[in-house]
C-alpha positions as a LaTeX table, in Angstrom:
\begin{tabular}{lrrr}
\hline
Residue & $x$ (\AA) & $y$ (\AA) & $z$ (\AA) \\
\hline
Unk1 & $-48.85$ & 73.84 & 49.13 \\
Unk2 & $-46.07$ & 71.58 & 50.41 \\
Unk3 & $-43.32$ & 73.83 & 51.64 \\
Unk4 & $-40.59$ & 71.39 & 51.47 \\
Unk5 & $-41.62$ & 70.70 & 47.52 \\
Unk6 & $-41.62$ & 73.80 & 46.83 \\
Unk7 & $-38.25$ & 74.61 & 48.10 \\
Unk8 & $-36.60$ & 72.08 & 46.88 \\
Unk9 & $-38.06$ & 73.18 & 43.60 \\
Unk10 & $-35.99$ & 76.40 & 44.23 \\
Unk11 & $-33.18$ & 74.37 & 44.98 \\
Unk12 & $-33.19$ & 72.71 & 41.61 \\
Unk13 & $-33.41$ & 75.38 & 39.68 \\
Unk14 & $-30.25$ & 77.50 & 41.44 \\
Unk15 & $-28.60$ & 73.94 & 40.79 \\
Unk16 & $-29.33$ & 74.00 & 37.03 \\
Unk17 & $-28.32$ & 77.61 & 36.44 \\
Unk18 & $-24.36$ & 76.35 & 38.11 \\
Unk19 & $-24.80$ & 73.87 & 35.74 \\
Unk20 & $-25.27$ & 76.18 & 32.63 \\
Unk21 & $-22.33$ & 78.33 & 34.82 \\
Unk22 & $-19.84$ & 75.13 & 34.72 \\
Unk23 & $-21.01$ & 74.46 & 30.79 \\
Unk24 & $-18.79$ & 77.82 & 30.05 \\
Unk25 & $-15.89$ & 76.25 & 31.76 \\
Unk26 & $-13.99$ & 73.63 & 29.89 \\
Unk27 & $-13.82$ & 70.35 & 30.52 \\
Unk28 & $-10.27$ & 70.30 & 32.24 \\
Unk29 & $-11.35$ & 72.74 & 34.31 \\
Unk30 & $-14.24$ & 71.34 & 35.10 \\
Unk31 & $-12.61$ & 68.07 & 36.71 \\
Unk32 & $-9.17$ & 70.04 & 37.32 \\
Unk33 & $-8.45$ & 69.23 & 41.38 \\
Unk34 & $-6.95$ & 72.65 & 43.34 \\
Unk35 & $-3.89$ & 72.68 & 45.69 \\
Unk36 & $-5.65$ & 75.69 & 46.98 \\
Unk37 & $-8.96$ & 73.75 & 47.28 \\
Unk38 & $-7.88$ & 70.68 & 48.99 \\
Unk39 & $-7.11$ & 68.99 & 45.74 \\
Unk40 & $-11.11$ & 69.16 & 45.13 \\
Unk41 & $-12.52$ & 70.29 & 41.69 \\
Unk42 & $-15.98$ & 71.99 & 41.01 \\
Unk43 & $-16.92$ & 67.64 & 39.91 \\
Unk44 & $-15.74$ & 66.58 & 43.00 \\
Unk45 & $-17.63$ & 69.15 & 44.98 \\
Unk46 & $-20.75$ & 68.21 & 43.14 \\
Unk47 & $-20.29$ & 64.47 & 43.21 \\
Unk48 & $-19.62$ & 65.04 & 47.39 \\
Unk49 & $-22.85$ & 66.80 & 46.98 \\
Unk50 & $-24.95$ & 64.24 & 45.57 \\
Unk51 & $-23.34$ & 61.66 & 48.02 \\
Unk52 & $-24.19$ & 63.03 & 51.06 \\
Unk53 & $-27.28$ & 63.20 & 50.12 \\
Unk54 & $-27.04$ & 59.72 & 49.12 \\
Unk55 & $-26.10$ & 58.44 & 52.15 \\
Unk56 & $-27.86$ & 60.77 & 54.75 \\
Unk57 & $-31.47$ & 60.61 & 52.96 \\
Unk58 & $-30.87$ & 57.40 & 50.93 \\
Unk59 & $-29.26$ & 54.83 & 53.35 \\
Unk60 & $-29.91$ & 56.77 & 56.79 \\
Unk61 & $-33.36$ & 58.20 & 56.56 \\
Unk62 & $-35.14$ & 55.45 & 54.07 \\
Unk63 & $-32.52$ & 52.61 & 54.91 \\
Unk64 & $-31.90$ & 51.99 & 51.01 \\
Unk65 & $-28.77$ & 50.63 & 50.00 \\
Unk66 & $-27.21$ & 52.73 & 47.31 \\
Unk67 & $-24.06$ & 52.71 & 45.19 \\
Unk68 & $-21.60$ & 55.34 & 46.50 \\
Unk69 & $-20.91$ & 58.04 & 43.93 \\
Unk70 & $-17.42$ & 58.30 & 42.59 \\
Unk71 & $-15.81$ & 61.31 & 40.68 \\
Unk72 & $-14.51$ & 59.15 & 38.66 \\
Unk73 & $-17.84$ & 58.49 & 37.46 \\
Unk74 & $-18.40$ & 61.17 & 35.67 \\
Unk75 & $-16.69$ & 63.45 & 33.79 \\
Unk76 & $-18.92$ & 65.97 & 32.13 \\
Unk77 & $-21.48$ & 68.10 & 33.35 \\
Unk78 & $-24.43$ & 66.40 & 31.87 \\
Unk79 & $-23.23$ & 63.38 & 33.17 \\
Unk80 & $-23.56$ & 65.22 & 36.62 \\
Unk81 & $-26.98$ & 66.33 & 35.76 \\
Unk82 & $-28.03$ & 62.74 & 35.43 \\
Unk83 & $-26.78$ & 61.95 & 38.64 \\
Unk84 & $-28.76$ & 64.90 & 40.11 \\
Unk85 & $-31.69$ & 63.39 & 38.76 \\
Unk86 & $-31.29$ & 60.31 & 40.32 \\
Unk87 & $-30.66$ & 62.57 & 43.87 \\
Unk88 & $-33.83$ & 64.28 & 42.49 \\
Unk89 & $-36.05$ & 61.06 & 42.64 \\
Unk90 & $-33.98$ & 60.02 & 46.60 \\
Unk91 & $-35.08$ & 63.64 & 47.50 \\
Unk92 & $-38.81$ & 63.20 & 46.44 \\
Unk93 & $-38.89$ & 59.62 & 48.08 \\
Unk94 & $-37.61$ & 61.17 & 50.88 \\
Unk95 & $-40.11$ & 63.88 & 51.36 \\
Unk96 & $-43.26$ & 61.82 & 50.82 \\
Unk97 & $-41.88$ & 59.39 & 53.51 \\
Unk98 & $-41.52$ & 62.15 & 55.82 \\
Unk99 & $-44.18$ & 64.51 & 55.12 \\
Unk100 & $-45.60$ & 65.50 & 57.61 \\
Unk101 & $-43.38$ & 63.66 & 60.24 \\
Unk102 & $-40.82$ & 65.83 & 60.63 \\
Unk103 & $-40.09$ & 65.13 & 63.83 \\
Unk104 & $-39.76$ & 61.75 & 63.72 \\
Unk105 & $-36.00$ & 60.61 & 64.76 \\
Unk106 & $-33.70$ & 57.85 & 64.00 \\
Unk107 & $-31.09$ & 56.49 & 65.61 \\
Unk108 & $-27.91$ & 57.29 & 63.07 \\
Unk109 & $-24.47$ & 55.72 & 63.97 \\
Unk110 & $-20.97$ & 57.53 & 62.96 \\
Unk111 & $-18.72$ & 54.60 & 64.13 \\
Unk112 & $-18.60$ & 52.48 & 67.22 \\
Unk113 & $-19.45$ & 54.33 & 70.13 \\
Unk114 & $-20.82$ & 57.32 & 68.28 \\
Unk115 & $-24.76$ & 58.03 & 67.54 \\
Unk116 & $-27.58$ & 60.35 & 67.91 \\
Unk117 & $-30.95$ & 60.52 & 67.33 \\
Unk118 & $-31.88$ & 63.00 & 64.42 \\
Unk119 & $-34.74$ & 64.03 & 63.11 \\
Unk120 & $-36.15$ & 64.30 & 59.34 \\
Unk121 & $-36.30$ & 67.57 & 58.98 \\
Unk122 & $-32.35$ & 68.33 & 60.46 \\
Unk123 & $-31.96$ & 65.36 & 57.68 \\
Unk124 & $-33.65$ & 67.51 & 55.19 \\
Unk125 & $-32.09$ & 70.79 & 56.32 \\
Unk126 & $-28.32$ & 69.43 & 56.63 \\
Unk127 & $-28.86$ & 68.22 & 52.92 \\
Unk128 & $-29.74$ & 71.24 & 51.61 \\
Unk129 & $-27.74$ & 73.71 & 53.70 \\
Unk130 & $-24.84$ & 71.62 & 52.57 \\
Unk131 & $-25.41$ & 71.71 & 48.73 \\
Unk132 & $-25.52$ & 75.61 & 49.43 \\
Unk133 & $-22.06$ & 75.81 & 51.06 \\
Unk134 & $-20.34$ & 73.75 & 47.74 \\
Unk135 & $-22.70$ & 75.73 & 45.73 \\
Unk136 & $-20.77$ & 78.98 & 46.87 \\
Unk137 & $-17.17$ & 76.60 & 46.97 \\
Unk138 & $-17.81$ & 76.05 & 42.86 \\
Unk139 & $-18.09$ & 79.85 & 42.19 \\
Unk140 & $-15.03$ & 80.44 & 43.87 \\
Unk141 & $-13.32$ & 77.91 & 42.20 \\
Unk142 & $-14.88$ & 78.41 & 38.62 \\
Unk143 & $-13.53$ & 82.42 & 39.52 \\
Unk144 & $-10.24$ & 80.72 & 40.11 \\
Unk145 & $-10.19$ & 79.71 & 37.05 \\
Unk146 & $-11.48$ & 82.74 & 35.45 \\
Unk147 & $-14.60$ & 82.27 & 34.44 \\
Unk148 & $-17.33$ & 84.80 & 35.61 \\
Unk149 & $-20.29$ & 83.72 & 37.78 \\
Unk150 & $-23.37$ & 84.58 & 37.16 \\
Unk151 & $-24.75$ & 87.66 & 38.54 \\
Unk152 & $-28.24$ & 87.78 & 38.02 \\
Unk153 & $-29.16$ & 83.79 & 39.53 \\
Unk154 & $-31.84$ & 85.30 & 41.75 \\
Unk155 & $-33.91$ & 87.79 & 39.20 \\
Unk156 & $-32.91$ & 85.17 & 36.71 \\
Unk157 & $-35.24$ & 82.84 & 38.68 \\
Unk158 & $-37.93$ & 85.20 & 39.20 \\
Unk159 & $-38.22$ & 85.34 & 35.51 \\
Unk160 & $-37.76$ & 81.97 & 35.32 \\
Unk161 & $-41.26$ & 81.54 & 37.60 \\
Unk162 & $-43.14$ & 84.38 & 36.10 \\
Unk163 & $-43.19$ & 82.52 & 32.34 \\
\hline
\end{tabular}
């Protein structure tokens, strides 16, 4: 079993069920940007998502050059789910690259005198840990707005894995 796979399996699937979540929502709110939230919206968060992992797994780890990914690019949550897919396909790259070289570093440069050597799997981990933190961001906002999270994600899952 690859651990990594697997988990970001489990990943996935906690992103799909916030996608059926932001399907209750409506559009507007959907794409509607927060005073209290920075002026971000539950798309932005997700596009910001699917960015970084553009540009930390895509263009620093595997040295592809991608298109950035603009909110203005999408506007519906299937049209997010497509993009996901694409961020699916990076992530998978990304993992067979690596496997089992987890430790292998690259030199990453933030700006002109700023870099660091970083390995694959704190490329891998920030990715992931980072989805998590909008991931909790969207429920807060989608509560904002009044719609109610849902409550069972994790015995939901377990369901999900047992069919």
């Amino acid at each position: 079993m690859d651990v990594f796979v697997n988990q970001y399996d489990w990943i996935r699937r906690t992103r799909e069920l916030l996608f059926r979540y932001c399907e209750t929502m409506s559009q507007a709110d959907y794409v509607k940007e927060l005073e209290a939230f920075g002026g971000d919206s539950i798309r932005n968060l997700h596009v910001h998502v699917a960015d970084c992992y553009r540009v930390w797994l895509g263009s620093r780890a595997l040295g592809r050059s991608l298109p950035k990914i603009t909110a203005d690019s999408v506007n519906t949550v299937e049209e997010m789910r497509d993009i996901f897919r694409k961020t699916d396909d990076l992530l998978h790259e990304f993992l067979e690259e690596f496997k089992g070289k987890w430790e292998h570093t690259m030199h990453i440069s933030f700006g002109e005198d700023d870099s660091a050597e970083i390995s694959a799997l704190w490329l891998y981990t920030h990715t992931v840990t980072h989805e998590f933190h909008h991931k909790g961001q969207i429920v807060k906002i989608g509560r904002q707005l009044g719609y109610i999270p849902l409550i069972r994600i994790l015995s939901s899952l377990n369901e999900e894995s047992a069919s």
